[in-house]
C-alpha positions in Angstrom: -3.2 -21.6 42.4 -2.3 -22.3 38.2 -5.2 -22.5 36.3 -5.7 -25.3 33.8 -5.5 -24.5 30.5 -8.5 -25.3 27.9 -7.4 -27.8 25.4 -8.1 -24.7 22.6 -5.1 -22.5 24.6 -3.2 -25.7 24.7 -3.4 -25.7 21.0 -2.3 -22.3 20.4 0.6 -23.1 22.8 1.4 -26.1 20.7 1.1 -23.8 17.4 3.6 -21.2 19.0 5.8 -23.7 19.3 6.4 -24.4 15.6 9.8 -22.8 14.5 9.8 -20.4 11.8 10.7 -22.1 8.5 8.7 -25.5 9.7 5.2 -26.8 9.7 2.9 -29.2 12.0 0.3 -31.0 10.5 -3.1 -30.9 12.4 -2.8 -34.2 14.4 0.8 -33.6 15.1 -0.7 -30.3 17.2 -3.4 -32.5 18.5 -1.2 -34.4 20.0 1.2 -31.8 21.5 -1.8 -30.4 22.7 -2.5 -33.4 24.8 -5.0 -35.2 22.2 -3.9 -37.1 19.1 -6.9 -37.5 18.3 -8.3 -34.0 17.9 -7.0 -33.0 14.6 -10.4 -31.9 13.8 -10.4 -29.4 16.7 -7.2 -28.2 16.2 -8.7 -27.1 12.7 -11.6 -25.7 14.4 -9.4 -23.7 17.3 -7.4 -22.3 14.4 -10.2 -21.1 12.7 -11.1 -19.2 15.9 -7.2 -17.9 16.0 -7.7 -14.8 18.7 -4.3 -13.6 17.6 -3.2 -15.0 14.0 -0.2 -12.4 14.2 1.2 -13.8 17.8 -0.1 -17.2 17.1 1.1 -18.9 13.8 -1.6 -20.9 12.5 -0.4 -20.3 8.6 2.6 -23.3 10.0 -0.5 -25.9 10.5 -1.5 -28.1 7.4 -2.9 -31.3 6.8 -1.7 -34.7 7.0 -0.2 -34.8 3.5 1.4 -31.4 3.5 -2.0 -29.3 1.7 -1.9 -26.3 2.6 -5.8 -25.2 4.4 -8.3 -24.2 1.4 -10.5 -22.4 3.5 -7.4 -20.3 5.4 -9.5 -18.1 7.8 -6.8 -15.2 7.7 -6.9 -14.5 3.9 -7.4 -17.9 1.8 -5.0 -20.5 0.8 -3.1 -18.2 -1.1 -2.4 -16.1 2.2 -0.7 -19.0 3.7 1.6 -19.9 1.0 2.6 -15.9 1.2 3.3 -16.4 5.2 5.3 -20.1 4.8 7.1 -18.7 1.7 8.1 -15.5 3.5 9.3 -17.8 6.5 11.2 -19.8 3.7 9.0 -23.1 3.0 8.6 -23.9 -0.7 5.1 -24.4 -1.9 3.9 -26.6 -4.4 0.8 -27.0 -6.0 -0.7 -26.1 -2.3 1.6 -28.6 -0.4 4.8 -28.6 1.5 7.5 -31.4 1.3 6.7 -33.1 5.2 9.9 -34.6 5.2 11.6 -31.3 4.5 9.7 -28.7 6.4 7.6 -30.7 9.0 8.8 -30.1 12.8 10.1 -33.1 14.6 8.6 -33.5 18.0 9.3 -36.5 20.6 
């Protein structure tokens, strides 16, 4: 018998799926996830990351590309370090959406 899956391991499914080199924004996991409306928990789930080196929450950001002020794996700065390293410019604590973000269906 499968087990259903909580909608915080859906999220970090959805978050895995993020290619290196692109970003998701928060509602765009939500919804991958199975709830558009969640963005808030997606925050909240990533926050809670039980694996931040298997699952890649540094590729989540907000709605306008900002990367997260309160990153809980080492700050803001942290993230920038993990998109740049992946090859996403960061400016002034956002990425370009329409050049990084991932396109789902």
């Amino acid at each position: 018998m499968t087990r259903n899956k909580t909608f915080y391991e859906r999220i970090y499914a959805a978050v895995c799926e993020i290619p290196r080199g692109r970003v998701a924004t928060y509602g765009q996991v939500a919804a991958m996830a199975g709830n558009g409306n969640a963005a808030r928990a997606v925050g909240n789930a990533l926050h809670r990351n039980p694996a931040p080196v298997v699952i890649p929450c540094h590729r989540v950001v907000n709605a306008q590309g900002r990367l997260a002020p309160h990153f809980a794996f080492g700050g803001d700065a942290e993230q920038q370090r993990l998109l740049e390293a992946e090859g996403v410019e960061v400016r002034d604590h956002h990425v370009d959406l329409k050049k990084y973000q991932m396109r789902t269906p």
